[in-house]
N, CA, C and O atoms as a MOPAC input file, in Angstrom:
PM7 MOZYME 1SCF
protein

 N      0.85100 1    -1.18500 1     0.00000 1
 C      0.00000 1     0.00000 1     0.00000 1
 C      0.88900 1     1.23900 1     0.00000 1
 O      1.90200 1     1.25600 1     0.69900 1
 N      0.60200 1     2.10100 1    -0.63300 1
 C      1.61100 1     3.57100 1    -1.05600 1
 C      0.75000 1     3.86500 1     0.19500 1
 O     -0.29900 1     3.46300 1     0.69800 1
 N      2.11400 1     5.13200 1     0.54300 1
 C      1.71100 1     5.99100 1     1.65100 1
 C      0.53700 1     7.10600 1     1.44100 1
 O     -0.04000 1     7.66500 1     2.37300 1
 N      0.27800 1     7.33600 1     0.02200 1
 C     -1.16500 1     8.23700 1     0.04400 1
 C     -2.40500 1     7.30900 1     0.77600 1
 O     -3.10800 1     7.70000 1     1.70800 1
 N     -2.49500 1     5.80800 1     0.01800 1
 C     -3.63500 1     5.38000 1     0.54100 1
 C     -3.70300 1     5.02000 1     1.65300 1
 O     -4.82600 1     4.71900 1     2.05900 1
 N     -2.59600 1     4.91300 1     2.54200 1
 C     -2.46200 1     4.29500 1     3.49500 1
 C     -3.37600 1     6.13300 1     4.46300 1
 O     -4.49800 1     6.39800 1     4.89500 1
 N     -2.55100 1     6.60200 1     4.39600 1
 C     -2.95500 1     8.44500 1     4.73800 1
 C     -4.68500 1     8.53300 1     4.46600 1
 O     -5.49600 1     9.12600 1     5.17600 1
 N     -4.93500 1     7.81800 1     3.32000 1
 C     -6.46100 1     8.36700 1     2.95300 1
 C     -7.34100 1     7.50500 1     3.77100 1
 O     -8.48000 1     7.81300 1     4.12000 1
 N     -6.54000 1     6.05800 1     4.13800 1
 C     -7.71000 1     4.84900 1     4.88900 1
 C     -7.43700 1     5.39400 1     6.30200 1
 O     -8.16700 1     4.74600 1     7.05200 1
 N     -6.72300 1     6.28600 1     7.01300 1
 C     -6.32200 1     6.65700 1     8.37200 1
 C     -7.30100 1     7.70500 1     8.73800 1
 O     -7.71800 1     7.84100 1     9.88800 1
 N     -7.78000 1     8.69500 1     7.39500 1
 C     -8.21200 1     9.76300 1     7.73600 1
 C     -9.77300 1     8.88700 1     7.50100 1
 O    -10.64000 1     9.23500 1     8.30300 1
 N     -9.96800 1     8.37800 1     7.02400 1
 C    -11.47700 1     7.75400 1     6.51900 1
 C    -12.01500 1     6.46800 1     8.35000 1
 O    -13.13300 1     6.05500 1     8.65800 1
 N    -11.23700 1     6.34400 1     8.77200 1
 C    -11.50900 1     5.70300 1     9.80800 1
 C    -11.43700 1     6.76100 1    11.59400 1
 O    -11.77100 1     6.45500 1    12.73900 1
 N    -10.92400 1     7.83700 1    11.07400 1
 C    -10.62100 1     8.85200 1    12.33900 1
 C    -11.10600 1    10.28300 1    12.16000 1
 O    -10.60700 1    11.34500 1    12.53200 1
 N    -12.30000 1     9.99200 1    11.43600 1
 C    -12.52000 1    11.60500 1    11.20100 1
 C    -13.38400 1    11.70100 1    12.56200 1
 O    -14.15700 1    10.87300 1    13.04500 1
 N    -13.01700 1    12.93400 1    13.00800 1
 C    -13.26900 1    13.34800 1    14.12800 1
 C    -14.35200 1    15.09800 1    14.23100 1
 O    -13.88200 1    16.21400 1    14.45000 1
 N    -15.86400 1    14.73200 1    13.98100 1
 C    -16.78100 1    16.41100 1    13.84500 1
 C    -17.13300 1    16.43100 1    14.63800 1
 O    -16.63000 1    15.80200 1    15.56900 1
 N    -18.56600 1    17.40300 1    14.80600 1
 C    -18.91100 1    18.25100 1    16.16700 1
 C    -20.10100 1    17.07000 1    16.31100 1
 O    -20.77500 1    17.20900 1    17.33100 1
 N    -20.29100 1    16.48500 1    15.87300 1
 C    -20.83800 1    15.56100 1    16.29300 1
 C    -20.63600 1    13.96200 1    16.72900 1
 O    -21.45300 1    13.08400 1    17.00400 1
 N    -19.29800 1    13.98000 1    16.67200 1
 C    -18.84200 1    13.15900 1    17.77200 1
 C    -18.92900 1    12.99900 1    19.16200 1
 O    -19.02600 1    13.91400 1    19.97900 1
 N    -18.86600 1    11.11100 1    19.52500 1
 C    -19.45100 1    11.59700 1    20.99800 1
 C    -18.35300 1    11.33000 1    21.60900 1
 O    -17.44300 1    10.63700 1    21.15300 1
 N    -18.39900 1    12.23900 1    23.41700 1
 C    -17.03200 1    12.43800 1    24.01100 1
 C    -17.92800 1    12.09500 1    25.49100 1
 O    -19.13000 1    12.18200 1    25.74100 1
 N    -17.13800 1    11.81100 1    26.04800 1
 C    -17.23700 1    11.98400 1    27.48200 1
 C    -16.36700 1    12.81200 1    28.22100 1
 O    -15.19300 1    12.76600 1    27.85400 1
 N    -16.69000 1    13.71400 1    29.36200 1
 C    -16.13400 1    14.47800 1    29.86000 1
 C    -16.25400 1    13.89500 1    31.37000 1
 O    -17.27900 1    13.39000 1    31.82700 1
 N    -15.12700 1    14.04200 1    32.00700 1
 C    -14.85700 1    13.50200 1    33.12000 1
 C    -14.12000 1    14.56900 1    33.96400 1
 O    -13.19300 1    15.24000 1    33.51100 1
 N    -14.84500 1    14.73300 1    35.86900 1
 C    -13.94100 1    15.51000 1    36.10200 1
 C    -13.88500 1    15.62400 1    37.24200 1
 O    -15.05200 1    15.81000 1    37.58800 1
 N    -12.92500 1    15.64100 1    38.56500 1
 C    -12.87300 1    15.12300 1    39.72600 1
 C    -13.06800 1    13.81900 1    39.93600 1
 O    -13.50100 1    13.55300 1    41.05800 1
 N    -12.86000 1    12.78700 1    39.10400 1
 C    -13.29700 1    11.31100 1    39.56300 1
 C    -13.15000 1    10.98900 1    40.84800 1
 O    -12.13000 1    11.54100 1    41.26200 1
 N    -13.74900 1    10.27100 1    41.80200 1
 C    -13.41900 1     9.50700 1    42.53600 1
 C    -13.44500 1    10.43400 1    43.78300 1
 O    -13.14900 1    10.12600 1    44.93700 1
 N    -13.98900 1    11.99900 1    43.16400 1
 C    -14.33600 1    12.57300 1    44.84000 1
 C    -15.78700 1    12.96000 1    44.68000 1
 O    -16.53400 1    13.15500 1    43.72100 1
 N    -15.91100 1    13.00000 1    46.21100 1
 C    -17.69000 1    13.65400 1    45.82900 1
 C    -18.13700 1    13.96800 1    45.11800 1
 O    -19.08700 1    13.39400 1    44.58600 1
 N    -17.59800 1    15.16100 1    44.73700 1
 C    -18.02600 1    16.70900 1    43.42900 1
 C    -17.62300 1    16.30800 1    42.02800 1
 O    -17.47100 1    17.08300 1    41.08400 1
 N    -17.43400 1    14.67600 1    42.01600 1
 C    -17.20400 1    13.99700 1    40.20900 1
 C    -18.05800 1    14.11400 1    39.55300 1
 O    -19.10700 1    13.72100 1    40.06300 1
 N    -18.17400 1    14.68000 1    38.11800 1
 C    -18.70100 1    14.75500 1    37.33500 1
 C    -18.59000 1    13.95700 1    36.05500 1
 O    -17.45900 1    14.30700 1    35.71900 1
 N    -18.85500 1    13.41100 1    35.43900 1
 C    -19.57800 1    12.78600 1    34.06300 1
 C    -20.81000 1    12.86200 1    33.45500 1
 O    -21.97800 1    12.63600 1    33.77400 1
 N    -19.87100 1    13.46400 1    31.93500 1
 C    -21.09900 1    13.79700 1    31.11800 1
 C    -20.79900 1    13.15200 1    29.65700 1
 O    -19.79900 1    13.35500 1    28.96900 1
 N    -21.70600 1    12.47900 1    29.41100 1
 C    -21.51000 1    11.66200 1    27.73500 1
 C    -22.33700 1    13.04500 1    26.74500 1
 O    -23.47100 1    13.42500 1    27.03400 1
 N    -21.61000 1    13.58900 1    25.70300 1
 C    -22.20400 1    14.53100 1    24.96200 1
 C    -21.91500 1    14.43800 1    23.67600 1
 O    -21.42100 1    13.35300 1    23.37000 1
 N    -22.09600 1    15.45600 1    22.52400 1
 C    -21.14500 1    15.21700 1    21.45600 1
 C    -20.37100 1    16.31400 1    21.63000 1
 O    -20.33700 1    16.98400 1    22.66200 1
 N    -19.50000 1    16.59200 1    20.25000 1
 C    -18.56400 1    17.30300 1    20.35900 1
 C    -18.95200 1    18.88300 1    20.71200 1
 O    -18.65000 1    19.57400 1    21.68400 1
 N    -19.60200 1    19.11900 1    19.74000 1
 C    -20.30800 1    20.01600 1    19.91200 1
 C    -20.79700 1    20.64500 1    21.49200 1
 O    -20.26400 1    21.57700 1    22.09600 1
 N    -21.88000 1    19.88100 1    21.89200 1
 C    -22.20400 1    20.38000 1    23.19200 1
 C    -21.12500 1    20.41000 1    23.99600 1
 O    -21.05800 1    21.35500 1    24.78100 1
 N    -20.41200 1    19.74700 1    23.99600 1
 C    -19.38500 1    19.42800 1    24.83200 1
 C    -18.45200 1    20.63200 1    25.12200 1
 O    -18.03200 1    21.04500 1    26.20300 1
 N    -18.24500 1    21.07700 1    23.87100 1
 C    -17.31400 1    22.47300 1    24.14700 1
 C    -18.27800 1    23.44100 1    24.66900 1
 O    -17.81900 1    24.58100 1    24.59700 1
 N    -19.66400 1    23.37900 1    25.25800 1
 C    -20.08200 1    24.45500 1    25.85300 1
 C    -20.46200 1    23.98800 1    26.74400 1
 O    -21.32900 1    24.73800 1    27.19200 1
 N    -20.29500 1    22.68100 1    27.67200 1
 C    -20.26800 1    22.09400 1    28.88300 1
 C    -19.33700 1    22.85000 1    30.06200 1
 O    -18.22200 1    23.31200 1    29.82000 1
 N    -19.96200 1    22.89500 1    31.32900 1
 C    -18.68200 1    23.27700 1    32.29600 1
 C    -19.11500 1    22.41700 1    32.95100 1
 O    -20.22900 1    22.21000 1    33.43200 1
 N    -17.96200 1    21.76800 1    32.97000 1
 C    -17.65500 1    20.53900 1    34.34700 1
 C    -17.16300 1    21.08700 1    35.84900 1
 O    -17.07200 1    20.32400 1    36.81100 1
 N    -16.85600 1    22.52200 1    35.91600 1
 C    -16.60500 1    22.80000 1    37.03900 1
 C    -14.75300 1    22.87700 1    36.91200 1
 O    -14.04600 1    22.95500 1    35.90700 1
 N    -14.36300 1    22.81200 1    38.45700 1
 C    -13.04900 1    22.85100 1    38.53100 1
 C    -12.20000 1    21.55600 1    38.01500 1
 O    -12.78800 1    20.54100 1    37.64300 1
 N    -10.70700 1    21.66700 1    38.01900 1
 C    -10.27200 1    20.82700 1    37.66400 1
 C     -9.73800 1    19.67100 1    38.29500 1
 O     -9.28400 1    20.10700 1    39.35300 1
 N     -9.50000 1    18.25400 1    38.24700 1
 C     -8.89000 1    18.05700 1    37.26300 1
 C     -9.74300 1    17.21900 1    36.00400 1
 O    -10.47500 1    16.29200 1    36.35300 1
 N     -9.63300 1    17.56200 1    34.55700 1
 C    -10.47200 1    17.30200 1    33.31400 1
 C     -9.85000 1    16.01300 1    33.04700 1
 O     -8.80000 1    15.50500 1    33.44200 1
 N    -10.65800 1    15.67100 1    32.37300 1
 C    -10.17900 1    14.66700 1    31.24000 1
 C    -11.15400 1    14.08500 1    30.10700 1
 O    -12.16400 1    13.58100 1    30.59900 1
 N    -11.10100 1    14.04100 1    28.88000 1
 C    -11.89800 1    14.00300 1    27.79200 1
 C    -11.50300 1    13.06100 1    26.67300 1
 O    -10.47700 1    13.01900 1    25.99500 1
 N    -12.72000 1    12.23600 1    26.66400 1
 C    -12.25600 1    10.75700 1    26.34000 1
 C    -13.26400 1    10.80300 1    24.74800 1
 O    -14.27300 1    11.41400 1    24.39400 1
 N    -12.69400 1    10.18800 1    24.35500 1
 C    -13.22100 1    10.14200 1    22.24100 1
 C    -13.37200 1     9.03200 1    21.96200 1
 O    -12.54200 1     8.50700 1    21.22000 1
 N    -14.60300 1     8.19700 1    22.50800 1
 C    -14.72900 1     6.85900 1    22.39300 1
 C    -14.54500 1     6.40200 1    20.60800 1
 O    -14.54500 1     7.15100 1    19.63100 1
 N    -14.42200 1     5.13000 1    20.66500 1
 C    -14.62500 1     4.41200 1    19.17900 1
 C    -15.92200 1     4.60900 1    18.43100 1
 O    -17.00500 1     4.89500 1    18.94100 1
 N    -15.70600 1     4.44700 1    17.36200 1
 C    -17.11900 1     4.84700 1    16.35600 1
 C    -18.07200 1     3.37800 1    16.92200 1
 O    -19.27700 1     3.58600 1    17.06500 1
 N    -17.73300 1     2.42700 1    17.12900 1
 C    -18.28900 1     1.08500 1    17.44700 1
 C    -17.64500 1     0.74400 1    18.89800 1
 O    -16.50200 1     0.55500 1    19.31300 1
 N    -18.94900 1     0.75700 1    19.46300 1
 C    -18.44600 1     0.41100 1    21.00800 1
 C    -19.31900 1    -1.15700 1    21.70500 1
 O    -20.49200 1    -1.42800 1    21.45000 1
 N    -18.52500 1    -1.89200 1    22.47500 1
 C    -19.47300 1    -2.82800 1    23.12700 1
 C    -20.83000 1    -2.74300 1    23.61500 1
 O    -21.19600 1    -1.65900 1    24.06900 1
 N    -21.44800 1    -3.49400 1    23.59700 1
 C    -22.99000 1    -3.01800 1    24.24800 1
 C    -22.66200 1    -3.00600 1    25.71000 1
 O    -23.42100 1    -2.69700 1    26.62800 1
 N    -21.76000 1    -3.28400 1    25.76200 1
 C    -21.61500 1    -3.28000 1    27.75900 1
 C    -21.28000 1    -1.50300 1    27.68300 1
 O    -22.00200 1    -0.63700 1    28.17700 1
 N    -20.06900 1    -1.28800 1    26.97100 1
 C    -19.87200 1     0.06000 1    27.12500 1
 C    -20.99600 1     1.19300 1    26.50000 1
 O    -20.85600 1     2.34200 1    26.91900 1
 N    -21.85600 1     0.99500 1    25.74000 1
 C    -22.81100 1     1.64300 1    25.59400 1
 C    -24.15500 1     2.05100 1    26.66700 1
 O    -24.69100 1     3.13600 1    26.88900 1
 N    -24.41500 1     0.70800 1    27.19100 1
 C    -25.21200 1     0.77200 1    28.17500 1
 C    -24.87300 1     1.68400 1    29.54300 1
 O    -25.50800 1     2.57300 1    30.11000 1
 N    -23.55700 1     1.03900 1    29.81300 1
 C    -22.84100 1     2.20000 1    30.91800 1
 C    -22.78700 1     3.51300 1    30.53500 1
 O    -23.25500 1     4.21900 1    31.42800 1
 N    -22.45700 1     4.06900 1    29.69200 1
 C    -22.39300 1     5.61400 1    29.27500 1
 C    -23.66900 1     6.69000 1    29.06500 1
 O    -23.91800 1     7.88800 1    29.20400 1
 N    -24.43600 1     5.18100 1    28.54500 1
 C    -25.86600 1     5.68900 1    28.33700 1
 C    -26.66600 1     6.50900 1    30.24700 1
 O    -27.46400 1     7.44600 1    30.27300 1
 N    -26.22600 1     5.92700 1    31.26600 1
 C    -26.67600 1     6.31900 1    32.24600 1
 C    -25.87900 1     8.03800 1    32.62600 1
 O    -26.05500 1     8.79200 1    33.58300 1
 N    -25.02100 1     8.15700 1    31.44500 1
 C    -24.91200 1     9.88700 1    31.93800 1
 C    -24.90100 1    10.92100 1    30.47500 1
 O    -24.13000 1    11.82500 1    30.15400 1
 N    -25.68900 1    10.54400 1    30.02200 1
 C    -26.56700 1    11.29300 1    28.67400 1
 C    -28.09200 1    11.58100 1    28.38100 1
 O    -28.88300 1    10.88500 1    29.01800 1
 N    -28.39800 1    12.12800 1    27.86600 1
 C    -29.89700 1    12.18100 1    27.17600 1
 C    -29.51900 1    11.47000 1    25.51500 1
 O    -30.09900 1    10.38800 1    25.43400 1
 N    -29.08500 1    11.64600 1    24.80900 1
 C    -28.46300 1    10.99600 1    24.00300 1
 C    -28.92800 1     9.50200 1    23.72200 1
 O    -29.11200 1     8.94400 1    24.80400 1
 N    -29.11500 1     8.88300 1    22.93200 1
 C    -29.85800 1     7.60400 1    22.55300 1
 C    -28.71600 1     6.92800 1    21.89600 1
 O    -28.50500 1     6.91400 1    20.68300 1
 N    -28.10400 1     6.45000 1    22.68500 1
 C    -26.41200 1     6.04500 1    22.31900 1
 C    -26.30000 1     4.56300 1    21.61600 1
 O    -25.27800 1     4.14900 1    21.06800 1
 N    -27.67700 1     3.75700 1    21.74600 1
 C    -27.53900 1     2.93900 1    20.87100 1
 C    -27.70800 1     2.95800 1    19.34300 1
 O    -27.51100 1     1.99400 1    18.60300 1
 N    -28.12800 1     4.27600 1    18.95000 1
 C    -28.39300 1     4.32500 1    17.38000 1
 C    -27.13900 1     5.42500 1    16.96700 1
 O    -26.94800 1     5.96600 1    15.87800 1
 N    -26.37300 1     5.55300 1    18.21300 1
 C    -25.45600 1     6.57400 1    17.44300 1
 C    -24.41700 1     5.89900 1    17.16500 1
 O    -24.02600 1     5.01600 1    17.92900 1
 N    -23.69500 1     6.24100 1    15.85000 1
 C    -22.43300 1     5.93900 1    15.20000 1
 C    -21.91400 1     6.94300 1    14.30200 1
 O    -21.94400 1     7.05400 1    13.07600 1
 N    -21.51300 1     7.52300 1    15.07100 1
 C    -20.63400 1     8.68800 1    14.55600 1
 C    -19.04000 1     8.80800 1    14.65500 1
 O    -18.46500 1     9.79700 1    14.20100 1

């Protein structure tokens, strides 16, 4: 495989828009933790509060175990999304 196509099948499997979904994570593991499953979009107008952040860019295809779990911190209907 030449390095163009190789470049064109990388970008065709990782495109990354505002409608991608992210999770935002923040204080884990103390009281005041926050998690929020959003897309990209909303997401950049989310405030999670103080820090410390972290912002996770799940796979376009995720387990149904991991769908179901994420689904409990969205409005989002995360089983028909594939973005």
């Amino acid at each position: 495989m030449t390095i163009v196509e190789k470049k064109d099948a990388l970008e065709r499997n990782t495109i990354l828009n505002e409608l991608s979904l992210c999770v935002g994570l923040a204080r884990v593991g103390h009281d005041s933790q926050s998690i929020i499953v959003n897309t990209l979009r909303e997401m950049s107008q989310t405030d999670l509060g103080g820090p410390l952040h972290s912002l996770v860019i799940p796979a376009k295809e995720m387990h149904p175990l991991e769908v179901e779990f994420l689904q409990q911190y969205t409005t989002l209907k995360l089983e028909d999304y594939n973005h």
